[in-house]
TIFIBA-761478 format. One record per residue (C-alpha): chain; x, y negated, z negated; residue in three letters. Coordinates in pm, 1 decimal, decimal comma, m for minus. Example, Ala and Ser with C-alpha at 12.3 -4.5 7.8 and 13.67 -1.06 7.14 Angstrom:
% TIFIBA-761478
@c = A	u = 1230,0	v = 450,0	w = m780,0	r = ALA
@c = A	u = 1367,0	v = 106,0	w = m714,0	r = SER
END
This chain:
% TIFIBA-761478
@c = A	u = 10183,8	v = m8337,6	w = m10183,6	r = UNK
@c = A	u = 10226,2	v = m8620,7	w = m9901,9	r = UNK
@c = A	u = 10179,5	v = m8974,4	w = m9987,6	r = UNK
@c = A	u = 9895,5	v = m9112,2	w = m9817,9	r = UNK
@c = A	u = 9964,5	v = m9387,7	w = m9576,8	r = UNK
@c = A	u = 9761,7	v = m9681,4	w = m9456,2	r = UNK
@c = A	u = 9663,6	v = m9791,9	w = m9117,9	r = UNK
@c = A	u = 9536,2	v = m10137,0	w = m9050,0	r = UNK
@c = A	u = 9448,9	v = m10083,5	w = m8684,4	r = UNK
@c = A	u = 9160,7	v = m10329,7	w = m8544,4	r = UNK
@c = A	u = 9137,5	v = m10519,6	w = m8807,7	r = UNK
@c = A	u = 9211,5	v = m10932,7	w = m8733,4	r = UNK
@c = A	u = 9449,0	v = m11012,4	w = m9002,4	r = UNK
@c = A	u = 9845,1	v = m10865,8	w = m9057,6	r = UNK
@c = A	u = 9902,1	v = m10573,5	w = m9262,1	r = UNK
@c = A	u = 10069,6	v = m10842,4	w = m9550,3	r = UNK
@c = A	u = 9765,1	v = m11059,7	w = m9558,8	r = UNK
@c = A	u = 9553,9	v = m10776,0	w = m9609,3	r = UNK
@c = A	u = 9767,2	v = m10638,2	w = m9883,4	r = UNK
@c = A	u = 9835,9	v = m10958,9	w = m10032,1	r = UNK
@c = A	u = 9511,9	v = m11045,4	w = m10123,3	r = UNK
@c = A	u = 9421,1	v = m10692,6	w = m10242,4	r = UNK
@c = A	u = 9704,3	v = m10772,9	w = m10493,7	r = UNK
@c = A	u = 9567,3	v = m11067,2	w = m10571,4	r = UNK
@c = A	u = 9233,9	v = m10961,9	w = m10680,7	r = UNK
@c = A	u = 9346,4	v = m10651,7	w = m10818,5	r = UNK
@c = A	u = 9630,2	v = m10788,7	w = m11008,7	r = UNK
@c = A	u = 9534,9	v = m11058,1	w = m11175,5	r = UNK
@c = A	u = 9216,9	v = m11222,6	w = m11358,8	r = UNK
@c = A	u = 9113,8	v = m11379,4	w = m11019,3	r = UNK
@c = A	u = 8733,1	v = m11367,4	w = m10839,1	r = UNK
@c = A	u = 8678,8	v = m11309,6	w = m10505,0	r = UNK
@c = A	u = 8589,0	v = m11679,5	w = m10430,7	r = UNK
@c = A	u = 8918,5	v = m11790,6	w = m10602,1	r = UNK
@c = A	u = 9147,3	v = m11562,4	w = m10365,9	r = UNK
@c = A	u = 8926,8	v = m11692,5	w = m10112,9	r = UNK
@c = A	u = 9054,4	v = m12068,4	w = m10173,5	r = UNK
@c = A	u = 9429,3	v = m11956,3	w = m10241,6	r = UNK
@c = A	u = 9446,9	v = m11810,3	w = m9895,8	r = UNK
@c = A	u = 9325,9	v = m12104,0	w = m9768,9	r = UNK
@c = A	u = 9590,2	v = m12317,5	w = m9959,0	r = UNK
@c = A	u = 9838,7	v = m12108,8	w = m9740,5	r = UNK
@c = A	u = 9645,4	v = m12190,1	w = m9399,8	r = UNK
@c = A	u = 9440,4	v = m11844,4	w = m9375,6	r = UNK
@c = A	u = 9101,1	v = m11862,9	w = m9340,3	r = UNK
@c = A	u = 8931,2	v = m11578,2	w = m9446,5	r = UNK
@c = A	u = 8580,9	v = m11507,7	w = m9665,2	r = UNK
@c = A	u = 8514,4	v = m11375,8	w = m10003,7	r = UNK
@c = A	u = 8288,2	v = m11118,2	w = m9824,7	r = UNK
@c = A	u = 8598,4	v = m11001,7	w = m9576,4	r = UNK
@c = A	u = 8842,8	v = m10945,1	w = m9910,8	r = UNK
@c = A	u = 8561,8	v = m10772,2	w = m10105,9	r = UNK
@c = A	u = 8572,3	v = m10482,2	w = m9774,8	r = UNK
@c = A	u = 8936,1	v = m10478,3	w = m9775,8	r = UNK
@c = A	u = 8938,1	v = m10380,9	w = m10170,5	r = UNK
@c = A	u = 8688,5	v = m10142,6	w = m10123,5	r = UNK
@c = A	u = 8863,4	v = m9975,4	w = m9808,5	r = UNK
@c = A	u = 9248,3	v = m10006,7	w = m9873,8	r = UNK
@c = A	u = 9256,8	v = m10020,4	w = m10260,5	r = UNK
@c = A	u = 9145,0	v = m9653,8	w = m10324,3	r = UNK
@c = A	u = 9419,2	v = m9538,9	w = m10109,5	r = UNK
@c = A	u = 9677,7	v = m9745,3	w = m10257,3	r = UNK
@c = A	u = 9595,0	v = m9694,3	w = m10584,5	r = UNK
@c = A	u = 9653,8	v = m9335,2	w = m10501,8	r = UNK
@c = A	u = 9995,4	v = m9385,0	w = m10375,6	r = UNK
@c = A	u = 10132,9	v = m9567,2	w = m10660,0	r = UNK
@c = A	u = 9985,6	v = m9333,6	w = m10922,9	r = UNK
@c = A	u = 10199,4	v = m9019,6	w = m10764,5	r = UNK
@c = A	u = 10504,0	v = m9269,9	w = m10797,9	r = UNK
@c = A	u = 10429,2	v = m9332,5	w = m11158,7	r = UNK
@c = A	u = 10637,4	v = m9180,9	w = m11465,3	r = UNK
@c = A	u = 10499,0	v = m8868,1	w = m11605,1	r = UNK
@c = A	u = 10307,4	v = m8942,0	w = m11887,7	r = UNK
@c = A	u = 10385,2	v = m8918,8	w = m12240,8	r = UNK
@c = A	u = 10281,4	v = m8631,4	w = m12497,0	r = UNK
@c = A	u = 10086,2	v = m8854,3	w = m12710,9	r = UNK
@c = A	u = 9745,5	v = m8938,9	w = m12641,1	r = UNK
@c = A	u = 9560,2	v = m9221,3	w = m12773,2	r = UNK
@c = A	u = 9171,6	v = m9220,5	w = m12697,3	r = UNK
@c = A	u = 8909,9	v = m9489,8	w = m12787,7	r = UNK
@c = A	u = 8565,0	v = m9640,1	w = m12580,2	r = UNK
@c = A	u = 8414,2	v = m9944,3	w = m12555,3	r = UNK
@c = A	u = 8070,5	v = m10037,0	w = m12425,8	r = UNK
@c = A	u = 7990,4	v = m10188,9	w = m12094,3	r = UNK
@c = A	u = 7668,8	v = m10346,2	w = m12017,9	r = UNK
@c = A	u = 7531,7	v = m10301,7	w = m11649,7	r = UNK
@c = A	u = 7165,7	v = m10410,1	w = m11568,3	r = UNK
@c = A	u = 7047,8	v = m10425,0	w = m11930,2	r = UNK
@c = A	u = 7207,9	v = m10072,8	w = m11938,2	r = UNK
@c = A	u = 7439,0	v = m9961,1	w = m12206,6	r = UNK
@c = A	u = 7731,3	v = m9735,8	w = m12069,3	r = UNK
@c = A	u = 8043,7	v = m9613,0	w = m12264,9	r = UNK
@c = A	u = 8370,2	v = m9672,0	w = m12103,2	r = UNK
@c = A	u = 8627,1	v = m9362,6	w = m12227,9	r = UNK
@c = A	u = 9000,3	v = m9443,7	w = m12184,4	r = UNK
@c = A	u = 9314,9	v = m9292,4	w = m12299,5	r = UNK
@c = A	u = 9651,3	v = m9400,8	w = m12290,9	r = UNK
@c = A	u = 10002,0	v = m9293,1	w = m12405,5	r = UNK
@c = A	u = 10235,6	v = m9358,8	w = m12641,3	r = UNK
@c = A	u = 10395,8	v = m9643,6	w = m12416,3	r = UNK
@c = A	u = 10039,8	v = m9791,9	w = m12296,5	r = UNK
@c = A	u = 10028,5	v = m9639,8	w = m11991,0	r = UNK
@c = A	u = 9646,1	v = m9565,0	w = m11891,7	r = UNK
@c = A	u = 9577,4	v = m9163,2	w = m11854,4	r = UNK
@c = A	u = 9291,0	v = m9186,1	w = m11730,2	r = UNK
@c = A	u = 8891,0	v = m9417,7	w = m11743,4	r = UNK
@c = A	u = 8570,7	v = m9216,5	w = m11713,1	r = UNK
@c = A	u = 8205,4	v = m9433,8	w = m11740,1	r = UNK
@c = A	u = 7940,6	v = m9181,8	w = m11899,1	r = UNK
@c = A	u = 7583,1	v = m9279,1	w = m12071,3	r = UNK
@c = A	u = 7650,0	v = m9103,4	w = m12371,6	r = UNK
@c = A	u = 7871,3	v = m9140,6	w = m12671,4	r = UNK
@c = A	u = 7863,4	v = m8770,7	w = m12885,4	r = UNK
@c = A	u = 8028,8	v = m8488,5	w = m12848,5	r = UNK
@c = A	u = 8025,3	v = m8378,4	w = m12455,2	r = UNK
@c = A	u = 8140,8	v = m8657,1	w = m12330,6	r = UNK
@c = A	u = 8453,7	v = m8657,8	w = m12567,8	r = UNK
@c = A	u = 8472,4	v = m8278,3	w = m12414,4	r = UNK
@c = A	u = 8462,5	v = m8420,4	w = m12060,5	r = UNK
@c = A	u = 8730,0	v = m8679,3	w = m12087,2	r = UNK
@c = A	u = 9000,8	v = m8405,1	w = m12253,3	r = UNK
@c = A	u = 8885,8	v = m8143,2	w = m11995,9	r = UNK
@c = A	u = 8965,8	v = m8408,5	w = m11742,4	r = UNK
@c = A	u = 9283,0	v = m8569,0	w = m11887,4	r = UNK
@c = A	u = 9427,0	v = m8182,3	w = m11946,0	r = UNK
@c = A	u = 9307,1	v = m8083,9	w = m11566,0	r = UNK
@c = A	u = 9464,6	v = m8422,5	w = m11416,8	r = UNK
@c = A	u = 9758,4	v = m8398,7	w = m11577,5	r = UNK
@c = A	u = 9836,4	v = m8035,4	w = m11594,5	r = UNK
@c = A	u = 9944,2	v = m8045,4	w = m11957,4	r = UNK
@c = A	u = 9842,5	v = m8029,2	w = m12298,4	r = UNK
@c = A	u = 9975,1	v = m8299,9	w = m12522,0	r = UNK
@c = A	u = 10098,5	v = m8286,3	w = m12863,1	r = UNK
@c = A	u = 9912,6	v = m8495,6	w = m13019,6	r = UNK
@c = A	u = 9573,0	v = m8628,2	w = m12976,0	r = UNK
@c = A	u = 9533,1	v = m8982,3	w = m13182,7	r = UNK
@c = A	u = 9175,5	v = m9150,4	w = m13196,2	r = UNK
@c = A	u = 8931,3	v = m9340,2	w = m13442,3	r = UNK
@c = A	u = 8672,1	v = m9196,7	w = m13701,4	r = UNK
@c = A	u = 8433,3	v = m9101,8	w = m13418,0	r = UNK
@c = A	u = 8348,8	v = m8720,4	w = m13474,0	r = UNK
@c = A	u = 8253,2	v = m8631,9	w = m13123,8	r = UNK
@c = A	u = 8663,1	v = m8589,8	w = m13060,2	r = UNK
@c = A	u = 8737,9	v = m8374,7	w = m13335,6	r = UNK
@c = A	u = 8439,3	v = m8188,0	w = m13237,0	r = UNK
@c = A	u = 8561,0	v = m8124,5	w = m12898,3	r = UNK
@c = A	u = 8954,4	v = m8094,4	w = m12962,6	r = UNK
@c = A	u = 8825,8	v = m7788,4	w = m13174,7	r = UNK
@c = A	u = 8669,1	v = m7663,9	w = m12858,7	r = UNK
@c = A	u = 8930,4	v = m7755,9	w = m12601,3	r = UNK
@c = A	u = 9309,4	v = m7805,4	w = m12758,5	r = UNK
@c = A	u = 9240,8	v = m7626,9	w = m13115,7	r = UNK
@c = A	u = 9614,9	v = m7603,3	w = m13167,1	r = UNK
@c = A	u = 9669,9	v = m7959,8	w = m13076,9	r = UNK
@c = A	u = 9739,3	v = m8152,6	w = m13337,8	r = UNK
@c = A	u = 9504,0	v = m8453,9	w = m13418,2	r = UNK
@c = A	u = 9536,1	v = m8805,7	w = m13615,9	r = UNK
@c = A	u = 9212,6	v = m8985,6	w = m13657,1	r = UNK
@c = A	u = 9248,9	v = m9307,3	w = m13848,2	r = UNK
@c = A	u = 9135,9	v = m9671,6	w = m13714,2	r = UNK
@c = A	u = 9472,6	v = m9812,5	w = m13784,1	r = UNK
@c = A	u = 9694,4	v = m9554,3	w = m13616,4	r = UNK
@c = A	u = 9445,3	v = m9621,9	w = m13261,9	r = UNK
@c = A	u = 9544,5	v = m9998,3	w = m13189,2	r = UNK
@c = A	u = 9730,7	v = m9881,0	w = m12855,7	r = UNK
@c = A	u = 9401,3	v = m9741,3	w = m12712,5	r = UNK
@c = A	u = 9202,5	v = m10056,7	w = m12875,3	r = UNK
@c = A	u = 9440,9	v = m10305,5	w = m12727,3	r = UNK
@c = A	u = 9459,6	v = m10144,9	w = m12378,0	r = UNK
@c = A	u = 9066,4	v = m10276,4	w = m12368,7	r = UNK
@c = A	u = 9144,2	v = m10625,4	w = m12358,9	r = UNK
@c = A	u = 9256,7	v = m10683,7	w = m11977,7	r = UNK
@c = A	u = 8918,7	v = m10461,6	w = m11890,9	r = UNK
@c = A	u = 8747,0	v = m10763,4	w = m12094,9	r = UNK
@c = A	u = 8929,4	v = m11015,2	w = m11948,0	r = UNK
@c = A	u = 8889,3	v = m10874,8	w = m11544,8	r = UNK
@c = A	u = 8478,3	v = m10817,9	w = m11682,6	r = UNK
@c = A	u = 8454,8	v = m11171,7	w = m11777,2	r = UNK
@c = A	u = 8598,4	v = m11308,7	w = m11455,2	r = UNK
@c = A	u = 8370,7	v = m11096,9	w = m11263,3	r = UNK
@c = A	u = 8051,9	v = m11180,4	w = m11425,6	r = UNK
@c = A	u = 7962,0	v = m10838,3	w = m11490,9	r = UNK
@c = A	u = 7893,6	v = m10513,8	w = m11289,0	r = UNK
@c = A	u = 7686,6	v = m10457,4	w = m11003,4	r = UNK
@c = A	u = 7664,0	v = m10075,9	w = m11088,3	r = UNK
@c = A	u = 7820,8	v = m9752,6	w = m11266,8	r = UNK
@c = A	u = 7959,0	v = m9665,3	w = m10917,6	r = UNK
@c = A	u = 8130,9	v = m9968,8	w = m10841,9	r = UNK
@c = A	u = 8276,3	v = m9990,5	w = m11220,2	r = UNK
@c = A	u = 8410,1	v = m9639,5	w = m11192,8	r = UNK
@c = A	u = 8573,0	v = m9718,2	w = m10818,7	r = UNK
@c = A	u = 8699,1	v = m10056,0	w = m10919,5	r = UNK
@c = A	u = 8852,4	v = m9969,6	w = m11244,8	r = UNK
@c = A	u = 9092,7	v = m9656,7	w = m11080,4	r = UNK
@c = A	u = 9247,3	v = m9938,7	w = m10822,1	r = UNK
@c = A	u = 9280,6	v = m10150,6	w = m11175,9	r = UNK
@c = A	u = 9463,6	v = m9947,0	w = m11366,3	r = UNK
@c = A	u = 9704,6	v = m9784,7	w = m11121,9	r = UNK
@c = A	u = 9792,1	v = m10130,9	w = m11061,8	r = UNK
@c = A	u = 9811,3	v = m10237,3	w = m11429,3	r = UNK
@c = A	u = 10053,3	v = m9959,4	w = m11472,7	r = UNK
@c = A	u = 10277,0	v = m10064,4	w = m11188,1	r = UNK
@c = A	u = 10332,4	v = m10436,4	w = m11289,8	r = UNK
@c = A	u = 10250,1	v = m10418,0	w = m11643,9	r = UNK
@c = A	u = 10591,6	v = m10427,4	w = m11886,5	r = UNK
@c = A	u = 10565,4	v = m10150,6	w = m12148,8	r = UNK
@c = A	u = 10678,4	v = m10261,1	w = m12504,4	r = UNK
@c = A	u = 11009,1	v = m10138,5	w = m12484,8	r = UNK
@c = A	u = 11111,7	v = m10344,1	w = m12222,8	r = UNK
@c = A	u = 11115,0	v = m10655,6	w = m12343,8	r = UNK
@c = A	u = 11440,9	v = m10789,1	w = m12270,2	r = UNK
@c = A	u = 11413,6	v = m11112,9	w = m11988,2	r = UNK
@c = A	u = 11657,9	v = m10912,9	w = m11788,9	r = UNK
@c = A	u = 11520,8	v = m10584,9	w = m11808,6	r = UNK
@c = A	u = 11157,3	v = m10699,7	w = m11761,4	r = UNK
@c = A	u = 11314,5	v = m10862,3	w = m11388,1	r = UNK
@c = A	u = 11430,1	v = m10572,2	w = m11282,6	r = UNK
@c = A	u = 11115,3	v = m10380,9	w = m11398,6	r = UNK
@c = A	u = 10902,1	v = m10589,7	w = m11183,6	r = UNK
@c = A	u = 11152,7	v = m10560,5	w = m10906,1	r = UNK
@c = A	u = 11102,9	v = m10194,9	w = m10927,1	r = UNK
@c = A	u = 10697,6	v = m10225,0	w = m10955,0	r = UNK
@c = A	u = 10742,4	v = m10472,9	w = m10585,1	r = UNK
@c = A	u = 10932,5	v = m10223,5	w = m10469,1	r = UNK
@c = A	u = 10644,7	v = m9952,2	w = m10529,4	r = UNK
@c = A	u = 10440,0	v = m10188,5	w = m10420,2	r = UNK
@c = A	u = 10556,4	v = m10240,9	w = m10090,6	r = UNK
@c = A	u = 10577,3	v = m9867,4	w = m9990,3	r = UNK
@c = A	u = 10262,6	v = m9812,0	w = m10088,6	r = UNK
@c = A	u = 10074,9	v = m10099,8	w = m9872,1	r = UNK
@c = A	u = 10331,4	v = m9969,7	w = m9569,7	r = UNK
@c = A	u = 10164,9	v = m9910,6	w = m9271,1	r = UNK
@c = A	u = 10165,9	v = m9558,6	w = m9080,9	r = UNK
END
């Protein structure tokens, strides 16, 4: 499958300002306001409003292009969800991740029980076009439930203590939610959070590279990625 490319035709501002700030806001802990200012710092004046359309437009696409550059994925899944609050509404936020913290996959659903464990392994299995070999989540029944139905042969650890990988990979989401103030809808959560974590899994440095040299050249690597993916047509 081709790599999509990007084409920043008729738009006022070069292809590395454009990018730039998508990295900005996508990257770090930073509001739309804030990128807004640090632009300016550099002598380019451009709105909030202007960087909010160039997330939405560009940042599906290059999310896209750095997830088929990504690692394959490991063969241990860790799966966990956390509540998220839109409009007085309560959503569950479903994420797994592997064995090294890499996220497999984020799926927003209004339920918490049994079929929406079922969609979130249907989904993982289809995206990913394998079956693991070992599913590891907390004391929630709803994924033993639907590992029966799904992966019976898969084996399956639930214990609290063994599920800190999937717990811990919740803490940037909280961190990014409290900068934004929130979510303007299930929609926008759902959209945002793909550009997020393809990101997050480009710059972030999993735990077993932890040396001061090795994590260099790691992020050297995750520029690298970077830069082809942003690359114009």
């Amino acid at each position: 499958m081709s790599i999509p490319s990007i084409s920043y035709k008729r738009h006022r501002f070069p292809s590395k300002i454009i990018s730039h700030a998508v990295w900005l806001y996508c990257r770090f802990n930073l509001s739309l306001r804030e990128v807004e200012e640090m632009l300016l710092k550099r002598g380019i004046d451009v709105s909030y409003e202007t960087i909010r359309r160039w997330v939405a437009k560009f940042g599906p696409t290059i999310a896209r292009s750095l997830r088929r550059r990504q690692p394959l994925s490991g063969d241990v899944w860790h799966l966990d969800e956390v509540v998220v609050t839109i409009k007085d509404r309560k959503f569950w936020l479903w994420r797994a991740v592997d064995q090294k913290g890499m996220i497999l996959d984020e799926i927003l659903q209004r339920r918490r029980n049994t079929r929406a464990a079922k969609r979130l392994l249907m989904r993982l299995m289809k995206k990913h076009n394998c079956v693991p070999k070992r599913f590891i989540t907390d004391k929630l029944r709803s994924y033993g439930a639907a590992k029966r139905e799904i992966a019976p042969g898969v084996e399956h650890r639930s214990h609290k203590g063994l599920n800190n990988r999937a717990e811990n990979s919740h803490l940037p989401f909280r961190k990014r939610e409290r900068a934004m103030q929130g979510y303007r809808s299930p929609g926008n959560l759902q959209r945002f959070l793909s550009i997020h974590s393809a990101i997050r899994n480009c710059f972030s440095v999993p735990a077993r590279r932890r040396a001061a040299l090795t994590i260099r050249f790691h992020r050297l690597e995750a520029f690298d990625a970077w830069t082809a993916a942003v690359t114009a047509a």
